[in-house]
Residue frames as qw, qx, qy, qz and C-alpha x, y, z in Angstrom:
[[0.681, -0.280, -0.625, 0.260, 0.31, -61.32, -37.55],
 [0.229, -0.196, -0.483, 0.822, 1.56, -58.35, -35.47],
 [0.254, -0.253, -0.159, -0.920, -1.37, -56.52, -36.87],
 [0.707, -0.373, -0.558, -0.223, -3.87, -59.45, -35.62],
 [0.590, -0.284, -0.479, 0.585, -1.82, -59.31, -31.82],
 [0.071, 0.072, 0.049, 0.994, -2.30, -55.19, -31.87],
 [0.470, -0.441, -0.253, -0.721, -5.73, -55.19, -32.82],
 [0.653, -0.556, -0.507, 0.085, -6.69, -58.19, -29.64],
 [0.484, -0.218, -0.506, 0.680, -4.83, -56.01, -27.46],
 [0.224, -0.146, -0.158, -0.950, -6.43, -52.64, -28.31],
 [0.576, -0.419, -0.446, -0.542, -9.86, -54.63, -27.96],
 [0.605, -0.300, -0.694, 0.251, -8.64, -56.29, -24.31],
 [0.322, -0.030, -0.282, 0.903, -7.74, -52.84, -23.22],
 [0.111, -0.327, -0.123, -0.931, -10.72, -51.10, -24.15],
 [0.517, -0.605, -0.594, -0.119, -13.19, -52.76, -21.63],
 [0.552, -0.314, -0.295, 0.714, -10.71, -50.76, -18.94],
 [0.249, 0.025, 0.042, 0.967, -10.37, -47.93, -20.57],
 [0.469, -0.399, -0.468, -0.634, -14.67, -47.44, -20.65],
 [0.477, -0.480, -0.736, -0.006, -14.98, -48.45, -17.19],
 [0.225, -0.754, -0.009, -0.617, -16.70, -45.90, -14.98],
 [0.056, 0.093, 0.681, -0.724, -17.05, -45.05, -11.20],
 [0.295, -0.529, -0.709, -0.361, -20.34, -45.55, -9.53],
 [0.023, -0.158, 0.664, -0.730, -21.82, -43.93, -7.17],
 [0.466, -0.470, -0.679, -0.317, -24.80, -45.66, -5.33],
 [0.363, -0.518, 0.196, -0.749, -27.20, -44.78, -2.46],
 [0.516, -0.250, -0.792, 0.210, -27.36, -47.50, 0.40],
 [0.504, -0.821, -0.256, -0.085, -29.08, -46.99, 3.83],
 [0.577, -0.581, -0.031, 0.573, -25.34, -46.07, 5.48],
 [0.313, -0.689, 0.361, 0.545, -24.33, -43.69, 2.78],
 [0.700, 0.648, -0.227, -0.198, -23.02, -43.12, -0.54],
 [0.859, -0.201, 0.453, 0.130, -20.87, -45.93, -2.14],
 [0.608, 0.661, -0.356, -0.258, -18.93, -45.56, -5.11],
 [0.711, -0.277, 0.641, 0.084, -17.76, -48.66, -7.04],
 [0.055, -0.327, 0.707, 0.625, -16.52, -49.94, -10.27],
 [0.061, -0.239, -0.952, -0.183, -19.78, -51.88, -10.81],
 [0.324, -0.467, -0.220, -0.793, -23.34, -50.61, -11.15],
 [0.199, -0.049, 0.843, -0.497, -24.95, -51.13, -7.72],
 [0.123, -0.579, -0.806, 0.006, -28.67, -53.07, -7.38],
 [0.144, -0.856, -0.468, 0.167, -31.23, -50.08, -7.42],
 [0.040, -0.994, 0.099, 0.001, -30.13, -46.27, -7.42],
 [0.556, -0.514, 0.217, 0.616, -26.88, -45.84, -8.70],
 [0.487, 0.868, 0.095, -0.036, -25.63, -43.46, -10.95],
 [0.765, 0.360, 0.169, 0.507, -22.36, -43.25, -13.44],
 [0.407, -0.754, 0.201, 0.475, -19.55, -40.56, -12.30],
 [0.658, 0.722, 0.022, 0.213, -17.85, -38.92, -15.52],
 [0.478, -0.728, 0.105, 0.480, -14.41, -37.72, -15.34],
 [0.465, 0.852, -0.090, 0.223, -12.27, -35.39, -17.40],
 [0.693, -0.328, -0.097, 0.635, -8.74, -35.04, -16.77],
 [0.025, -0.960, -0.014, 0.278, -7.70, -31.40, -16.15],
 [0.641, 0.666, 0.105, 0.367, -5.30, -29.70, -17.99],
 [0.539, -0.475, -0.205, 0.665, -2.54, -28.39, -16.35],
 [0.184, 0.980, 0.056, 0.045, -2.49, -24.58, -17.13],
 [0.688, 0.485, -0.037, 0.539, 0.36, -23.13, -18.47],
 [0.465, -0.479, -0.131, 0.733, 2.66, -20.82, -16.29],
 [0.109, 0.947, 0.300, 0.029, 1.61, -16.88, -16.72],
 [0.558, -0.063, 0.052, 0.825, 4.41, -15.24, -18.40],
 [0.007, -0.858, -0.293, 0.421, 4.08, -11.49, -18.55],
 [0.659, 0.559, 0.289, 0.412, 4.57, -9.90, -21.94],
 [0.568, 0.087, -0.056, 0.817, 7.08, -7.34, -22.48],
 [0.034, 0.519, 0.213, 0.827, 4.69, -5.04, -23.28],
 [0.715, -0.602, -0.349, -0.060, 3.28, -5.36, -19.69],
 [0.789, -0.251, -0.114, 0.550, 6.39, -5.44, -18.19],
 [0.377, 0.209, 0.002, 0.902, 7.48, -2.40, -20.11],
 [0.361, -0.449, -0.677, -0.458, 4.51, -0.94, -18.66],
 [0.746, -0.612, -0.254, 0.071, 4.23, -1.79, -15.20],
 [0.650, -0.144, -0.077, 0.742, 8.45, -0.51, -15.15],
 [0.089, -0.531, -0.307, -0.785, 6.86, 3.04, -16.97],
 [0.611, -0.585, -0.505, -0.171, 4.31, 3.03, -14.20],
 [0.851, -0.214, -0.167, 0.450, 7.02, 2.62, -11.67],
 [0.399, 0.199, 0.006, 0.895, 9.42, 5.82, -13.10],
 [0.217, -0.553, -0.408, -0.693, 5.82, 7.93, -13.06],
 [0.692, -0.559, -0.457, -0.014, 5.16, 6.78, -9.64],
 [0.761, -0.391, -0.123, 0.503, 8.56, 7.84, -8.26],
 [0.212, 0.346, 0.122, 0.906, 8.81, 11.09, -10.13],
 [0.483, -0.640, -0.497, -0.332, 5.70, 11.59, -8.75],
 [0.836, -0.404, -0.333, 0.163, 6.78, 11.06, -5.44],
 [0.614, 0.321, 0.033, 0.721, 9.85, 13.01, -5.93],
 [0.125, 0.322, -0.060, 0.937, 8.35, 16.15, -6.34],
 [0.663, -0.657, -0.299, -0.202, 5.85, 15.64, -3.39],
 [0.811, -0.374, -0.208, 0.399, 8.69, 15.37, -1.32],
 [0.301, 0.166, -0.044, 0.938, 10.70, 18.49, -3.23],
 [0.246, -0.581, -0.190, -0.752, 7.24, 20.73, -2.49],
 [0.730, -0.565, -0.383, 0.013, 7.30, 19.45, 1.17],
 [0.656, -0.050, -0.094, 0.748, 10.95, 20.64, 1.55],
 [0.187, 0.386, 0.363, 0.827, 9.86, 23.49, -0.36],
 [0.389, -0.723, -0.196, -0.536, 6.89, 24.73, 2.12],
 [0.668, -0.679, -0.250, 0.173, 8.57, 23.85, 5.34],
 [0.481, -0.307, -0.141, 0.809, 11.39, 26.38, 4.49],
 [0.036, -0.409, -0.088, -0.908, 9.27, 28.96, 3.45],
 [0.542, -0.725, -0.389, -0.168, 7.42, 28.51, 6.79],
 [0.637, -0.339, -0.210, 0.660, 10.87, 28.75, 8.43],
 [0.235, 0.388, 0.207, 0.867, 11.33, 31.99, 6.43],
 [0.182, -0.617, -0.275, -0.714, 8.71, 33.48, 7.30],
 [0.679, -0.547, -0.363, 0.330, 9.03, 32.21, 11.47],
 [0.723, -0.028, -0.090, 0.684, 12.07, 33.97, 11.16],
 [0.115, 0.465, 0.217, 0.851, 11.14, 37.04, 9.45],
 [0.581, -0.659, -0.471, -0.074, 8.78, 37.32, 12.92],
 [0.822, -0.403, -0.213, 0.342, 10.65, 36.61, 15.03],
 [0.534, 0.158, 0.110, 0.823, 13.15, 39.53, 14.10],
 [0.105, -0.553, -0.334, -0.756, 10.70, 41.74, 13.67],
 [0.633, -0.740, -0.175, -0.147, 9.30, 41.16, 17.25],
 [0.651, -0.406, -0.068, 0.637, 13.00, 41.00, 18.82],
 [0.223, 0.249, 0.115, 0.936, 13.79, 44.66, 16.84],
 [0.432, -0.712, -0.363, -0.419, 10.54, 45.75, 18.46],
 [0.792, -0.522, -0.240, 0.206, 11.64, 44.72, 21.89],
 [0.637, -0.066, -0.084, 0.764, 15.28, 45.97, 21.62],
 [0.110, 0.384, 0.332, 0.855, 13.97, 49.40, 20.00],
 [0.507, -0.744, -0.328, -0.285, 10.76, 50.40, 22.30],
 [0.020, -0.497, 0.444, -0.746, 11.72, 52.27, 25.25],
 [0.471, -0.133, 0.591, -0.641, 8.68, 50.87, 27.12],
 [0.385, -0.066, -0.818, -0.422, 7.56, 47.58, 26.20],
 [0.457, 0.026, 0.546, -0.702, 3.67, 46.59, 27.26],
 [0.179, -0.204, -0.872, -0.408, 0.96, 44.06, 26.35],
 [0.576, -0.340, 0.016, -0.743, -3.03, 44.58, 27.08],
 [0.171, -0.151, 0.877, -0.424, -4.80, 42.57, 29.67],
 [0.046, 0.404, 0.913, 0.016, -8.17, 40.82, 29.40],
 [0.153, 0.857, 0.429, -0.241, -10.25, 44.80, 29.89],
 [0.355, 0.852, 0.151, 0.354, -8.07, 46.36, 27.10],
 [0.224, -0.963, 0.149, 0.019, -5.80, 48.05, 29.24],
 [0.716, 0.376, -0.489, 0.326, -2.21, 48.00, 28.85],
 [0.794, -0.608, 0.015, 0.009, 0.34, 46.98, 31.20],
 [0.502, 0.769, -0.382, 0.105, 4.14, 47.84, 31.03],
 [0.911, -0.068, -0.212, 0.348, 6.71, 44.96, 31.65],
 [0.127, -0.931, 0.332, 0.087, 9.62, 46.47, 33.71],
 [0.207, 0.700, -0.657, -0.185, 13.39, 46.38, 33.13],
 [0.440, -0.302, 0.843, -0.062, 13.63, 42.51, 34.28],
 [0.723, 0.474, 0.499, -0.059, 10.58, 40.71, 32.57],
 [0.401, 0.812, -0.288, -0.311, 11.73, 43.66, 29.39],
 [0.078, -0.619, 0.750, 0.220, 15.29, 41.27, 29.39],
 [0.369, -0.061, 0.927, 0.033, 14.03, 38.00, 29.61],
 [0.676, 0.523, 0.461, -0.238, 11.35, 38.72, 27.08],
 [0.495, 0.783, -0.321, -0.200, 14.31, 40.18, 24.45],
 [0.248, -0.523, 0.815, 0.029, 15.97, 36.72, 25.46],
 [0.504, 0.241, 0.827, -0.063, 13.61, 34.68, 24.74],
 [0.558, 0.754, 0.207, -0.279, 13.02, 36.57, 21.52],
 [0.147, 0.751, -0.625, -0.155, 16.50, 36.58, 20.36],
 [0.387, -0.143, 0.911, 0.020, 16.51, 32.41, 21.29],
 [0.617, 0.344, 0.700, -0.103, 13.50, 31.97, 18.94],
 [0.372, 0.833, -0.285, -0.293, 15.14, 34.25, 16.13],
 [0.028, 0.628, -0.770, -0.105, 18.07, 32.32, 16.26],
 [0.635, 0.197, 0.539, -0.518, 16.01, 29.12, 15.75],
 [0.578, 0.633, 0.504, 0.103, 14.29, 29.82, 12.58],
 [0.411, 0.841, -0.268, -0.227, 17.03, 31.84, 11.30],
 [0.829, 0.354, -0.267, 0.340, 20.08, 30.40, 8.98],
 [0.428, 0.361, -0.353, 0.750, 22.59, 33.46, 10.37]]
């Protein structure tokens, strides 16, 4: 008996479960309807999507991408230590100038520079001060001591 009630209910269900969408062409427009239309219409299939599964990222990925990461920032690192690294051997070497041109200055009896036809020209005692000032200010600068 319950087998005989099961099976009619399975068969009442299955006209539903077979019934389509139409879609039909009319003079205003497509139509879509549970019934075939008169003339031009055509049966609409559907599939029901799967839902996709949530993208977990294997370890080995993970260990990976963190690897990546350490490589990236060592990296970095020493970009930053060789930046450090040439802008105090530029100071160094300001410095080492800069000394060198203020021990000039202090040392020379007569300090001169050429003009535009080759010729020199000698700075007297005033300009002589303020040029071993302004050499001593750009020593002290780009030196440590």
């Amino acid at each position: 008996m319950k087998q005989t009630l099961l099976l009619a209910a399975l068969l009442s269900i299955s006209p539903l479960a077979s019934a389509g969408v139409f879609k039909c062409e009319t003079p205003a427009g497509f139509v879509y309807s549970e019934q075939p239309c008169a003339g031009n219409s055509r049966q609409l299939d559907f599939h029901p999507v799967k839902p996709s599964e949530p993208v977990v990222a294997p370890d080995k990925t993970m260990q990976q991408l963190e690897q990546q990461s350490a490589a990236q920032k060592k990296s970095r690192e020493a970009m930053e230590k060789s930046a450090a690294d040439n802008a105090a051997a530029a100071r160094k070497s300001r410095c080492a100038a800069a000394r060198q041109r203020l021990d000039i200055y202090q040392r020379q009896v007569r300090v001169y520079s050429q003009n535009e036809n080759g010729e020199r020209t000698y700075v007297d005692d005033n300009a002589r001060a303020a040029i071993i000032e302004n050499a001593r200010k750009e020593a002290e600068s780009n030196c440590d001591s």
